[in-house]
Kinemage of the C-alpha trace (Angstrom):
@kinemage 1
@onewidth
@group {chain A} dominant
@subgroup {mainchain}
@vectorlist {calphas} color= white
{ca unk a 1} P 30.395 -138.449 -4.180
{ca unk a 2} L 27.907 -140.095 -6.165
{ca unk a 3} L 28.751 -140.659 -9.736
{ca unk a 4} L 26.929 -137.836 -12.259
{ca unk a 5} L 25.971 -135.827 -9.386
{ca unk a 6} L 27.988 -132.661 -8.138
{ca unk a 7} L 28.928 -132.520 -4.683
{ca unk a 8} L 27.133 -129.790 -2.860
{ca unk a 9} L 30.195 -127.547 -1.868
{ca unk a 10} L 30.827 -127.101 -5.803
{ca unk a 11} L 26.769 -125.998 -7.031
{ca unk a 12} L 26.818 -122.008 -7.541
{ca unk a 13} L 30.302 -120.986 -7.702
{ca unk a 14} L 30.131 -118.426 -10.231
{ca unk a 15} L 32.864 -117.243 -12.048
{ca unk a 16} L 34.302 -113.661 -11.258
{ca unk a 17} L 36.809 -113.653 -14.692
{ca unk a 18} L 34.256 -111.231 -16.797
{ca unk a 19} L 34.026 -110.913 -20.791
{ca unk a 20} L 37.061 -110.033 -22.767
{ca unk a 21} L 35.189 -106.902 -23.447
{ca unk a 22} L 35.191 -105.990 -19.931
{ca unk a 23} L 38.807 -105.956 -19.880
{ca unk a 24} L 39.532 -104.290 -22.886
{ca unk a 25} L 37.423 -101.443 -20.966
{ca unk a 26} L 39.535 -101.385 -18.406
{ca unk a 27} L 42.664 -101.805 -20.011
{ca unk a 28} L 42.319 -98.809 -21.900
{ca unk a 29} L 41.682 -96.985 -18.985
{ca unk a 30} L 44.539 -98.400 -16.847
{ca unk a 31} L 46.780 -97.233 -20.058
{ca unk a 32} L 45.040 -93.486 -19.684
{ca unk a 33} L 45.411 -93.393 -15.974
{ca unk a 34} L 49.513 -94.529 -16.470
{ca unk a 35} L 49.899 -92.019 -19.329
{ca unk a 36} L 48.176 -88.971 -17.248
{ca unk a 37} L 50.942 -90.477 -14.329
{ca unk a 38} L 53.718 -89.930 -16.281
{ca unk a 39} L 52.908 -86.934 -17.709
{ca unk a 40} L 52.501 -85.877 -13.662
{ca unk a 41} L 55.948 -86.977 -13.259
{ca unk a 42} L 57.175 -85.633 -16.727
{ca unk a 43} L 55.553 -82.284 -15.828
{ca unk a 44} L 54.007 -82.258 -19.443
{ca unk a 45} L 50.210 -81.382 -19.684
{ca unk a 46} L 50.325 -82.512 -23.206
{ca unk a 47} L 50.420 -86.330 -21.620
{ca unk a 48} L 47.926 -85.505 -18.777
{ca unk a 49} L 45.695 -84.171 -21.150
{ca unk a 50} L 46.413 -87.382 -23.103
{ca unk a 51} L 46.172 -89.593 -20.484
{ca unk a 52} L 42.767 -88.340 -19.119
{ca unk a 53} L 41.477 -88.169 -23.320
{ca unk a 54} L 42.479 -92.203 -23.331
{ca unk a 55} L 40.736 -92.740 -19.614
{ca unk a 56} L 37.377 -90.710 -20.779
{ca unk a 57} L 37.315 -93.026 -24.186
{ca unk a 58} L 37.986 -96.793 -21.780
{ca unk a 59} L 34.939 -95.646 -19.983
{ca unk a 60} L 32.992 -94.512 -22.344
{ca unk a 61} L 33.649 -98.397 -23.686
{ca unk a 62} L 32.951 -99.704 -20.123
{ca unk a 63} L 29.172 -97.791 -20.611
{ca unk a 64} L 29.170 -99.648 -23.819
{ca unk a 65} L 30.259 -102.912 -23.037
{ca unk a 66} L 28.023 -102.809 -19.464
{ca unk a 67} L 30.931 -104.026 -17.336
{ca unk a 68} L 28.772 -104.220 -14.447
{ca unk a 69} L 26.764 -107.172 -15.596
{ca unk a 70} L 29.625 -109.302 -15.607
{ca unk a 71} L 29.671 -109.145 -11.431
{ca unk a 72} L 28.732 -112.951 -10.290
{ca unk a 73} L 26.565 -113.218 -7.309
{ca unk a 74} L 27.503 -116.833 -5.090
{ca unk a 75} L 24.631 -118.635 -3.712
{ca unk a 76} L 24.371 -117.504 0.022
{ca unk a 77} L 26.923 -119.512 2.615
{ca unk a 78} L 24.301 -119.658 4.788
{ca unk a 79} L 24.517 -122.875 7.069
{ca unk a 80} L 28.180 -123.712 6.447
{ca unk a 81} L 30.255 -124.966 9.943
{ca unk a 82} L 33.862 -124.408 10.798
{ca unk a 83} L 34.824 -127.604 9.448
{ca unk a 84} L 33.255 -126.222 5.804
{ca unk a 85} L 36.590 -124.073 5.550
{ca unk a 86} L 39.402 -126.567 6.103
């Protein structure tokens, strides 16, 4: 490789780790969806009803955050060979 240039297998690669944001959206609604679970389990509709209130409020946050714009599109593999993937 040619000093202050980047080798050609390493241009593009994107990162797929998404804003803190992002997570915090979905963490709020993983925490909903395992309260709502347990309640399931519990047999208490107080914690469904809960768990679903906590789910509706992470994606309301998702809406408002945009998640989706934090997807990373790689520069097409067209062209690579069998001896690309070793």
């Amino acid at each position: 490789m040619v000093e202050g240039k980047k080798a050609e297998h390493t241009e593009n690669l994107g990162s797929h780790g998404g804003r803190a944001s992002s997570w915090l959206a979905v963490t709020v609604m993983l925490a909903g969806f395992t309260v709502a679970g347990f309640g399931l389990v519990a047999e208490s509709w107080t914690l469904i009803w809960i768990g679903a209130g906590v789910f509706v409020v992470g994606g309301v946050l998702a809406l408002v955050f945009d998640i989706f714009t934090d997807v990373v599109i790689d520069a097409p593999r067209a062209g690579m060979h069998a001896e690309d993937h070793r």
